[in-house]
C-alpha positions in Angstrom: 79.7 -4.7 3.7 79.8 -0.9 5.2 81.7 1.6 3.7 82.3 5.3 4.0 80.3 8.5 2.8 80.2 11.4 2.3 77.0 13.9 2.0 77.2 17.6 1.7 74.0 19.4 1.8 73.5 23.6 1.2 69.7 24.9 1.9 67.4 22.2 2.6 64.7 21.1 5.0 65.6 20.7 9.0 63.9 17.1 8.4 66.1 15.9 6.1 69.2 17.0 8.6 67.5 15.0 11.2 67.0 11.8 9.6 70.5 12.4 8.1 71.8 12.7 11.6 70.3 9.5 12.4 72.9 7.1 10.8 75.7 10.0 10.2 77.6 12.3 12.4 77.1 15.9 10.8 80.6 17.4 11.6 80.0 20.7 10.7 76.7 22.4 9.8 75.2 20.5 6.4 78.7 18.1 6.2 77.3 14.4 7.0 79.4 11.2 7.2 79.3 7.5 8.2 79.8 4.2 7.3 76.4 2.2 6.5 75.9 -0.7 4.3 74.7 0.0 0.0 71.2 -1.0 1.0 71.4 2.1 3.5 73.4 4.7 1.7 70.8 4.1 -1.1 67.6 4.6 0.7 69.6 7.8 2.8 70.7 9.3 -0.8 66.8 8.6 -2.0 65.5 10.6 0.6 67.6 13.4 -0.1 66.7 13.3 -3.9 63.2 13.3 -2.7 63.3 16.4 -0.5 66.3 18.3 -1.4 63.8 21.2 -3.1 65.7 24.2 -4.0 68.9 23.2 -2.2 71.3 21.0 -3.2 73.6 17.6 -2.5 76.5 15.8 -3.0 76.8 12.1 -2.0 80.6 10.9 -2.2 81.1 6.7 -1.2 83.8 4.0 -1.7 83.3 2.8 -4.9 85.0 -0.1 -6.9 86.5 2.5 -9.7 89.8 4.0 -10.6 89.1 6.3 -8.1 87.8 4.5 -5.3 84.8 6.6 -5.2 81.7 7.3 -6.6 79.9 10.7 -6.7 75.9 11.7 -7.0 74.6 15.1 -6.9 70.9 16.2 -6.3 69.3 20.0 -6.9 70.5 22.7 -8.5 74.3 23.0 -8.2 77.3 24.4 -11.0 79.5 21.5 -10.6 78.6 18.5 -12.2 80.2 15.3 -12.2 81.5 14.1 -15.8 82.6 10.3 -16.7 85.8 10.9 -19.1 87.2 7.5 -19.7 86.0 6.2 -16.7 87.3 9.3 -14.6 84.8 11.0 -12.8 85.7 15.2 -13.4 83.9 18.1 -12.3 81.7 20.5 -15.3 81.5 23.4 -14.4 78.2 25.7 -15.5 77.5 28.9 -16.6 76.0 30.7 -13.5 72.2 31.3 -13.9 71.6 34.7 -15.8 71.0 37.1 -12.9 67.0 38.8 -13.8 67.8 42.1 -12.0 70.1 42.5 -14.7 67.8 41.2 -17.7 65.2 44.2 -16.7 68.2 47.0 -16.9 69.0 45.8 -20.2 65.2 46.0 -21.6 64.6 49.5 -19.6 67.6 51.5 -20.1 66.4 54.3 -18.9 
């Protein structure tokens, strides 16, 4: 049975918005949704694992949970979805250590 999703891409490949666009309506730049069957939103979301790179994704479906959704994420991103109890919360992490400021610290000078 069809349900609804949700993927949200930043910074990867033009082919990967294309096939995207193929079975969801991208409503605003890197925002895709639709409503396709499991078998379909699972093929879609391994694509994007495969290719997302450097960039980063966030699938959101219908799910049978406490929620009524379930969320995935791909790449490199600072939120990061958490089961508590069966509650799926958002982590957040530390920001990556910025280098410019790792070579001021060892050259002071």
């Amino acid at each position: 049975m069809p349900s609804m999703l949700v993927i949200a891409t930043t910074a990867v490949p033009d082919h990967l918005r294309g096939a995207l666009s193929r079975w969801t309506s991208e409503v605003v730049p890197g925002i895709f949704v639709g409503t396709v069957s499991a078998r379909v939103r699972e093929q879609l979301w391994d694509a994007v694992s495969e290719v997302v790179g450097d960039g980063a994704a966030v699938l959101v479906h219908s799910a049978p949970t406490e929620q009524g959704y379930a969320i995935q994420t791909a790449g490199t991103r600072r939120r990061v979805p958490m089961d508590f109890d069966g509650l799926t919360l958002i982590r957040m992490t530390a920001p990556p250590p910025d280098p410019r400021s790792a070579k001021r610290r060892q050259n002071p000078g």
